[in-house]
N, C-alpha and C positions, 0 to 999 in steps of 0.2 A: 073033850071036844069031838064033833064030828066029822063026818067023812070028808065035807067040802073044809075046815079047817084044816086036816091032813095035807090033801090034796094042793091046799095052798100055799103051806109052808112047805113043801116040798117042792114046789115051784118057784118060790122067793128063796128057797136055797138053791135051785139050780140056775138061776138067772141072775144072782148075788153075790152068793158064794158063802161059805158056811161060816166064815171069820165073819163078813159083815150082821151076818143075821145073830149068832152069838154074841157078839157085841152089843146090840137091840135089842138081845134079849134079857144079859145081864145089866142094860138101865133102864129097865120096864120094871116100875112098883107096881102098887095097888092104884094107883092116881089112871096110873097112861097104861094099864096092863088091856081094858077095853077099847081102846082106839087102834092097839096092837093086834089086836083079835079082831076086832072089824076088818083090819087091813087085809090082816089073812085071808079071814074066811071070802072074803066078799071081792076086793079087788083083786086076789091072787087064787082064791078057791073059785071063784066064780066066775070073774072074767079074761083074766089070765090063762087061765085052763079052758077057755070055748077054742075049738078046734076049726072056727071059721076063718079065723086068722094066725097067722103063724107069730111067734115070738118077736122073730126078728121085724116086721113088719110093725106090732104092737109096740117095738122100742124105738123106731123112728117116730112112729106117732108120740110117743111121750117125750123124746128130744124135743120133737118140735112145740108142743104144749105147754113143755116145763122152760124152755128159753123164754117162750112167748109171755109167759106167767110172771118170768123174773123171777123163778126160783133156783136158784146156783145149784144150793144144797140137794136139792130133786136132782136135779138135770146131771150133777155131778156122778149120782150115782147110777141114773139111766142111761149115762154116755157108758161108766163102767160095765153095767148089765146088757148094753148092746154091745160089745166085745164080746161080752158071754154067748150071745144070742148070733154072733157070725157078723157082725157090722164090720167093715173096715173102718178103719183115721180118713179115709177117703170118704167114703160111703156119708160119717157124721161129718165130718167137712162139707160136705153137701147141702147135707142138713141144714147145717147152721148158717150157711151163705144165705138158704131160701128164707130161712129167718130174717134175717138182715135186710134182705128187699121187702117183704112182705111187713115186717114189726117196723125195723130200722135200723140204723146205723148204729146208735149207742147199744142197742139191746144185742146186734150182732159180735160185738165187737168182744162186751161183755162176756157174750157167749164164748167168745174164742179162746178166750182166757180162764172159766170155768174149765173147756175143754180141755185144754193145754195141760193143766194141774192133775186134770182126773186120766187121762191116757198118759199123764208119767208116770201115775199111782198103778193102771197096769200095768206099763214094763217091766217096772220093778221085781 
């Protein structure tokens, strides 16, 4: 692999964490091992890593895109990756409220409860 796949797994482990990425990795076959590598290289080697914007900034942007989207299972892990990235429960509280006015009420609510489950998996 090269320098930008480096660069992005190293990134998706700092913003993840080495359990979750390991885990990803031992259920990547030959089927889903290219879509794995895309991710890397390109959303976490490439845009992950532009230094125009900071981390924590790029994970409220995907809070609010991944609630917006209805993707639980995203958003679950970008609520945990903005903890990594200095978010507070307050800070993603926020978040998800602007969600709520702006998408809606079920999609907020949703959200809350996504949230809920994934900041107990950080306490823990």
């Amino acid at each position: 692999m090269g320098e930008r796949y480096e660069i992005g797994m190293k990134v998706r482990r700092e913003v993840n964490g080495d359990d979750v990425i390991d885990r990803i990795e031992a259920n990547t076959d030959d089927f889903s091992r290219p879509m794995q590598d895309l991710v890397t290289e390109y959303c976490w080697g490439e845009v992950w890593s532009r230094p125009d914007l900071d981390r924590r900034s790029r994970s409220i942007l995907n809070i609010g895109m991944l609630a917006a989207l209805n993707r639980p299972e995203a958003l679950a892990g970008h609520i945990r990756g903005g903890i990594s990235n200095g978010l507070s429960k307050a800070e993603i509280r926020e978040c998800l409220l602007q969600v709520a006015i702006y998408v809606g009420m079920p999609a907020g609510l949703a959200c809350f409860e996504v949230a809920r489950k994934a900041l107990a998996d950080v306490e823990d």
